[in-house]
C-alpha positions as CSV (number, residue, x, y, z in Angstrom):
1,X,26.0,7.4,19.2
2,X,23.1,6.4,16.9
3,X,21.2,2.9,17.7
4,X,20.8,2.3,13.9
5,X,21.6,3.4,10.4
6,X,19.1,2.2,8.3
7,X,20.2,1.9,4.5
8,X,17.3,2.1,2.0
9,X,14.0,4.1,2.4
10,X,11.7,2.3,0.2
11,X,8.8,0.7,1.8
12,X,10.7,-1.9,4.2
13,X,13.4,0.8,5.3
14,X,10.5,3.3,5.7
15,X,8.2,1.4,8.2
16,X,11.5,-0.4,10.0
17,X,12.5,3.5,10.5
18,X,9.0,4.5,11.5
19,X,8.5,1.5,14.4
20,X,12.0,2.2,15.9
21,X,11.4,6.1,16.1
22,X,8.0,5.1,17.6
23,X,10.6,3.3,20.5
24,X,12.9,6.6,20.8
25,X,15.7,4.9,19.2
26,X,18.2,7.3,17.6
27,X,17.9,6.6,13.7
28,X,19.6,7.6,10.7
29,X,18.1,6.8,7.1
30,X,20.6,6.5,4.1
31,X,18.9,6.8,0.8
32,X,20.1,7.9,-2.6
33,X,16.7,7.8,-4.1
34,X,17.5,5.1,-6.6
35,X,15.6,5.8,-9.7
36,X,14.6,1.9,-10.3
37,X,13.3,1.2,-6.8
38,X,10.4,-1.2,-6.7
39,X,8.0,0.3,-4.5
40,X,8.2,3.6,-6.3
41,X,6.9,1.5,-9.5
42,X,4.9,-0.8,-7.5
43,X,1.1,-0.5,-7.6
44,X,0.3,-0.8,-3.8
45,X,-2.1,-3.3,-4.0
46,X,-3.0,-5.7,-1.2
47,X,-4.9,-8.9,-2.6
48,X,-5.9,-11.7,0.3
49,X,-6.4,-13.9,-2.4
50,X,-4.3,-14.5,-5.4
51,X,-2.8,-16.7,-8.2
52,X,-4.8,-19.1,-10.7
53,X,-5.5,-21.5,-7.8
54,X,-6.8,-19.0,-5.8
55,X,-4.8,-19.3,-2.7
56,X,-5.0,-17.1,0.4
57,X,-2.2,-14.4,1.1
58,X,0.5,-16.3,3.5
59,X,-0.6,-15.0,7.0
60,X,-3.5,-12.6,5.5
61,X,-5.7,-12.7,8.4
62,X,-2.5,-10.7,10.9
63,X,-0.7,-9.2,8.0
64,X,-3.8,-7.3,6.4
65,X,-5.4,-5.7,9.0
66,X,-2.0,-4.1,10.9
67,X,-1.1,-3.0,7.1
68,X,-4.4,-1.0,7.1
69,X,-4.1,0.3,10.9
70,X,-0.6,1.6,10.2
71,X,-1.0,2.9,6.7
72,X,-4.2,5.0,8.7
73,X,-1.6,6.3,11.2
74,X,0.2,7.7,8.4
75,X,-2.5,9.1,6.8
76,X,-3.3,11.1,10.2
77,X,-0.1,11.8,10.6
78,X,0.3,13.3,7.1
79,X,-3.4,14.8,6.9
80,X,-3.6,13.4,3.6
81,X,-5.5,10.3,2.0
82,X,-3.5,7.3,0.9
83,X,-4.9,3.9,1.6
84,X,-8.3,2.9,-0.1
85,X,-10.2,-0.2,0.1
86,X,-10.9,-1.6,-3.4
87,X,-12.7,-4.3,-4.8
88,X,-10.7,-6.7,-6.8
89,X,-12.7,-8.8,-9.9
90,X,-10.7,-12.0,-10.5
91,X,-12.4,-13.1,-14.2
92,X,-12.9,-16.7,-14.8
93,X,-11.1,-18.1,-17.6
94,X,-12.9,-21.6,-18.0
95,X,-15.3,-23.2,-16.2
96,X,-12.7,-25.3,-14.1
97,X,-11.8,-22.2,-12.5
98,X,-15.2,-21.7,-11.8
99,X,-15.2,-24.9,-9.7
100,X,-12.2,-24.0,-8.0
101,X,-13.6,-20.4,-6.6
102,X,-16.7,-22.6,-5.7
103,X,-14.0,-25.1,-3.8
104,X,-12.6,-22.1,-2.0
105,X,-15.9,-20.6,-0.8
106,X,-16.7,-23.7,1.1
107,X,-13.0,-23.6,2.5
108,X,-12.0,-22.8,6.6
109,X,-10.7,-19.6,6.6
110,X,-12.0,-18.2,3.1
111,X,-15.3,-17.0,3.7
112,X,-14.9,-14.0,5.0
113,X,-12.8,-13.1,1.4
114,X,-14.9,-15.0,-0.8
115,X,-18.2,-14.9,1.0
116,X,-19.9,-13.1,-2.2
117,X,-20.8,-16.2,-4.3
118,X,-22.1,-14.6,-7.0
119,X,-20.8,-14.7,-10.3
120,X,-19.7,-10.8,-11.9
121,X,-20.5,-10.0,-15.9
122,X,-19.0,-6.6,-17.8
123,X,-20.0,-4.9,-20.5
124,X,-18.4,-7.1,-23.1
125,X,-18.2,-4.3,-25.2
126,X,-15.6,-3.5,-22.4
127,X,-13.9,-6.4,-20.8
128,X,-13.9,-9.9,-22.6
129,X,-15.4,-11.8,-20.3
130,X,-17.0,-15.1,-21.0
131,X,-16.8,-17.3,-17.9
132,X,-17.8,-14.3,-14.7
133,X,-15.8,-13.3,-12.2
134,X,-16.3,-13.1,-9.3
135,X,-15.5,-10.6,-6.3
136,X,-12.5,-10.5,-3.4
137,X,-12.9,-9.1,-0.3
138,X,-10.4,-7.2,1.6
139,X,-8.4,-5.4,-1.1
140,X,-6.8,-2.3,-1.1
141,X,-4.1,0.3,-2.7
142,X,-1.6,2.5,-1.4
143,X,-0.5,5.4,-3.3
144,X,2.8,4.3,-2.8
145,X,4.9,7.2,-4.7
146,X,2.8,9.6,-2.3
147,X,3.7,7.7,1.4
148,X,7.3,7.9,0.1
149,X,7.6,11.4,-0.2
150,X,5.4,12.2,2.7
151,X,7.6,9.8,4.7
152,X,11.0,11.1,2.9
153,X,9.5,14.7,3.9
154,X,8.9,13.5,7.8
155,X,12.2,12.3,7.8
156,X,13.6,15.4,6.4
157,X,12.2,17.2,9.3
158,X,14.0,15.8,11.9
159,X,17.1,15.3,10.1
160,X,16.8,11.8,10.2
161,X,17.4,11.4,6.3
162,X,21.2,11.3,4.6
163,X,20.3,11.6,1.1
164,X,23.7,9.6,-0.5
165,X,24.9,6.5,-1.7
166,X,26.1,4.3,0.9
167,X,29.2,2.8,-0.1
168,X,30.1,-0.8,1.9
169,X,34.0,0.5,1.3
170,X,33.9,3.2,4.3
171,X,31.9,0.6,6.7
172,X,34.3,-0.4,9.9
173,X,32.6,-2.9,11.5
174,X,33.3,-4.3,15.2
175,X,31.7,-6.6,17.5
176,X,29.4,-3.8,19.0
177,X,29.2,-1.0,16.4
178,X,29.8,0.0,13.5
179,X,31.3,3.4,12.5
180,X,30.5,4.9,8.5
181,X,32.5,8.5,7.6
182,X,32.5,9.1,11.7
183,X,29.5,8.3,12.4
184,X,28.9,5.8,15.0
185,X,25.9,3.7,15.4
186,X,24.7,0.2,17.4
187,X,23.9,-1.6,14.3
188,X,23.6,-0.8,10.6
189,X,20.1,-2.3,8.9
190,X,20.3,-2.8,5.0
191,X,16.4,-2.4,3.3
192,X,18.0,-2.2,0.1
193,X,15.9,-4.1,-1.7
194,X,16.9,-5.1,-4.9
195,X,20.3,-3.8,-4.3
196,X,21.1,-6.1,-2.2
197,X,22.4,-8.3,-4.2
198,X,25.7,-6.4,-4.6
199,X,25.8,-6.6,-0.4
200,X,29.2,-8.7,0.3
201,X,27.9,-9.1,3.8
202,X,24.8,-11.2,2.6
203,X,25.8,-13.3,-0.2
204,X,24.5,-16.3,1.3
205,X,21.5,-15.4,0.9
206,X,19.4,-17.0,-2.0
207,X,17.9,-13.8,-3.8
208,X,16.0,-14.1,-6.9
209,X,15.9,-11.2,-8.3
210,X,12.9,-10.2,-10.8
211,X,12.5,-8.1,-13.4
212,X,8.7,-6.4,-13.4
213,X,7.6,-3.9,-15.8
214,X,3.9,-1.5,-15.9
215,X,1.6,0.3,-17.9
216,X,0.1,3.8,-17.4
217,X,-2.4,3.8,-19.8
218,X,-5.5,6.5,-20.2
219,X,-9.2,5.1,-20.9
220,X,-12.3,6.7,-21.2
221,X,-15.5,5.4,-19.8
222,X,-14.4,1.8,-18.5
223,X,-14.6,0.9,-14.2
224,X,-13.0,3.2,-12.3
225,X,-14.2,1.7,-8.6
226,X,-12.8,-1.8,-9.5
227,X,-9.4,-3.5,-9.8
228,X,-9.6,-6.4,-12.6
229,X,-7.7,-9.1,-12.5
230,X,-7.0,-11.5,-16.0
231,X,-3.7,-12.3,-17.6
232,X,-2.8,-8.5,-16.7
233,X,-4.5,-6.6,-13.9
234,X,-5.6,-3.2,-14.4
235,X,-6.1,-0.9,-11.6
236,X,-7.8,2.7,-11.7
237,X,-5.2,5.3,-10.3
238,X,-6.4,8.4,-8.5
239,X,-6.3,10.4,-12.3
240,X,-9.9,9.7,-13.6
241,X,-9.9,7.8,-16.5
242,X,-5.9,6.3,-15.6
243,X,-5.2,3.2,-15.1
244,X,-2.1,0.6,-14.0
245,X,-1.6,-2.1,-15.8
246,X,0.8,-5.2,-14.5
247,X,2.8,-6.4,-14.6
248,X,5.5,-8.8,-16.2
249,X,7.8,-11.2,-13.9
250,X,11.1,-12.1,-15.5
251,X,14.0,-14.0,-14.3
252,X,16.3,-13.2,-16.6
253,X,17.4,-9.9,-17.3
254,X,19.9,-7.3,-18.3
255,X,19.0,-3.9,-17.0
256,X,16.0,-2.3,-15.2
257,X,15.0,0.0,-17.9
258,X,11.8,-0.8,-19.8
259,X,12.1,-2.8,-22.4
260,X,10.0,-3.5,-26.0
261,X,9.7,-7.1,-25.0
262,X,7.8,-6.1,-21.9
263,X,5.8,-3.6,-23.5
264,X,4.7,-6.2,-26.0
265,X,4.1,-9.2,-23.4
266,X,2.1,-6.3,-21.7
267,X,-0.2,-4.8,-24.3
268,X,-0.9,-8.7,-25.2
269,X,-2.1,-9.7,-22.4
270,X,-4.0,-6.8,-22.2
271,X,-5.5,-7.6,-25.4
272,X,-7.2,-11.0,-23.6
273,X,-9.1,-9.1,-21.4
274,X,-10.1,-5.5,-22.9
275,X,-12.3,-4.5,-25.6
276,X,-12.0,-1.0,-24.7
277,X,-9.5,1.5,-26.7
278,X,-6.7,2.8,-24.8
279,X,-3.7,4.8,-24.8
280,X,-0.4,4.2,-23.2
281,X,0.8,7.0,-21.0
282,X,3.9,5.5,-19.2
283,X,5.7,2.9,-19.3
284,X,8.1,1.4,-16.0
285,X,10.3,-1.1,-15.0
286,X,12.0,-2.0,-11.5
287,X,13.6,-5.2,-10.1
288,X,12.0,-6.8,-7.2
289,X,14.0,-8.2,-3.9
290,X,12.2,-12.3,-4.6
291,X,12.9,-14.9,-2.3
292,X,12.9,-18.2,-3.3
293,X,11.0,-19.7,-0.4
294,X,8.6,-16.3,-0.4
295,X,9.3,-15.4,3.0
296,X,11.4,-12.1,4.3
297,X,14.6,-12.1,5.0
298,X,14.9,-10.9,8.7
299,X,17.9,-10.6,11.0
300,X,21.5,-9.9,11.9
301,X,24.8,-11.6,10.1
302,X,26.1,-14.7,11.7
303,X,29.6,-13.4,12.1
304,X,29.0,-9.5,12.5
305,X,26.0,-9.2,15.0
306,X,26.0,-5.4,14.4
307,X,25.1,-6.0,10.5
308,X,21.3,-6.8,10.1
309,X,19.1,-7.0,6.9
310,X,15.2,-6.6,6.6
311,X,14.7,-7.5,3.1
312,X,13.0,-9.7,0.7
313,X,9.6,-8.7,0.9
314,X,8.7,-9.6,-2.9
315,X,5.7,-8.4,-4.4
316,X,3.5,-8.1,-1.7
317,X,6.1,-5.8,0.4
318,X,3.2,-3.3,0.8
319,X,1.0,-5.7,3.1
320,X,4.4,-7.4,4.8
321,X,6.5,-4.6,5.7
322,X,4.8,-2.9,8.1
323,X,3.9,-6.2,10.3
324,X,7.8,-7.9,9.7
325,X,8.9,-3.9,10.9
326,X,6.9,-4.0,14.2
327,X,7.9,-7.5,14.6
328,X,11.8,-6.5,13.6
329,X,11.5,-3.8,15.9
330,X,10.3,-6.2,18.8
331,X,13.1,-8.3,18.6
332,X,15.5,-5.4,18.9
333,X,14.2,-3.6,21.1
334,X,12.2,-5.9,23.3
335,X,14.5,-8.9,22.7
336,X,11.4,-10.9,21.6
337,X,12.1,-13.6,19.0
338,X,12.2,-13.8,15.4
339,X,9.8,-16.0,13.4
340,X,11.7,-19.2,12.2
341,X,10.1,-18.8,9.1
342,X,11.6,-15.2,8.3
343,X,15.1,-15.6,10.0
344,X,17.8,-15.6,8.3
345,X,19.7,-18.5,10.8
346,X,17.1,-20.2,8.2
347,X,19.7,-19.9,5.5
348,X,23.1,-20.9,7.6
């Protein structure tokens, strides 16, 4: 008998997988490699400090530093680079937002991300620029499409990976187990993301699914050591002179296929930050698993305790998942509680 089948290997299915192998639990991942997943689109940033108000990342002070241990594992474990620290330029656009950075450097529990109170200039001939910026401390970038396949490789290896679409139709489900096309397992854990959503075991849960689309765009002689941050970001990829460029957020959609309309919004906003020429390379689009309170969804159904979800990580799944995984994994393994906060009982 398996302890768990894990459905999904994008970044939350991926680290779950990853803690509970660490325990010598009998896994097995499901994944039919959905072309639209949004960690495979995602940039792999980790930003401490975000939005117009300049708030710090719920929880940044645990959540950051275990994201960079384990991602460092991985890169051992892999003998390949992946994580990089990166410096992240959030440009001013008045002077009132100059006032409010100043706020937050005087704030408990900021300094050591804003402790840098100088203001930043570019080359205007490069980035439009007229009120500064100023510097964050503490960001970083995973080459997400790379963990995935080094992961999906690992998992490969020890035949730990079922590369199919799992279909909710051949699922039995009883008290203690669950059995899927004769396979028997403990528990079955959905990290489907986005997918989710179609889940009839976890309806009542209040997804708020967004639309996000990205640039790939090639540009010669601009920053390549530097993320900037306006009304787009734009972060240097490891192909010199390529660079992300994100991303749009919309509620209400049709399809996850890139669309003009994002293209547009993109290139636009672009426009409010760059001088510099550029070329578009790519263009992307993937729905992300939002929550409307922000916080994960962790835990197993109310009326089939052998059903779990780990879910809901947003846009900022690449700092969350591998602390909410360990702490998933604790709870399972080592019967220690779940966080009210990302609990599912939340919800019921």
């Amino acid at each position: 008998m398996l302890d768990h089948i894990i459905v999904g290997q994008g970044i939350a299915g991926s680290m779950l997988s990853w803690f509970l192998v660490q325990e010598n639990r009998k896994i097995l991942v499901m994944d039919d490699q959905w072309h639209s997943s949004a960690t495979g689109v995602a940039s792999g940033v980790s930003n401490p400090i975000t939005g117009r108000k300049f708030v710090k990342t719920w929880m940044a002070d645990e959540i950051l530093p275990f994201a960079e241990s384990t991602y460092r594992e991985f890169e051992q474990l892999f003998n390949t680079p992946m994580f990089y620290p990166i410096p992240i330029i959030h440009l001013f656009d008045s002077v009132k937002s100059q006032n409010d950075w100043s706020v937050r450097c005087a704030s408990a529990g900021y300094q050591h991300y804003l402790k840098n109170e100088n203001i930043i200039s570019f080359d205007k001939q490069k980035v439009k620029n007229d009120f500064g910026g100023f510097e964050i401390n503490g960001g970083s970038r995973l080459e997400t499409g790379k963990f995935l396949k080094c992961y999906k490789d690992f998992l490969q290896s020890r035949n730990l990976l079922l590369e199919e679409k799992f279909s909710c139709a051949d699922l039995e489900v009883a008290t203690d187990h669950v059995l899927y096309k004769g396979m028997q397992a403990r528990n079955i854990i959905f990290c489907e993301g986005a997918q989710a959503i179609e889940n009839p075991y976890f309806k009542f849960l209040p997804f708020q699914l967004a639309k996000g689309e990205c640039l790939i765009i090639q540009m010669d002689d601009f920053y390549p050591e530097s993320i900037i941050i306006g009304e787009v970001f734009i972060m240097p990829t490891s192909i010199k002179g390529e660079y992300y460029v994100g991303s749009t957020h919309e509620w209400n959609f049709y399809d996850d296929l890139p669309s003009e309309t994002g293209k547009n919004e993109l290139v636009g906003n672009l426009s409010t930050i760059l001088n510099a020429p550029f070329q578009i390379k790519e263009h992307k689009a993937a729905i992300r698993p939002t929550v409307k309170d922000r916080r994960p969804f962790i835990g197993f159904h109310p009326e089939h305790p052998a059903i779990g979800i780990f879910n809901g990580m947003g846009t900022k799944g690449i700092s969350l998942a591998p602390y909410f995984a360990r702490h998933f994994t604790d709870h399972m393994v080592h019967h220690e509680p779940l966080m009210k906060e990302t609990n599912i009982e939340r919800f019921l």
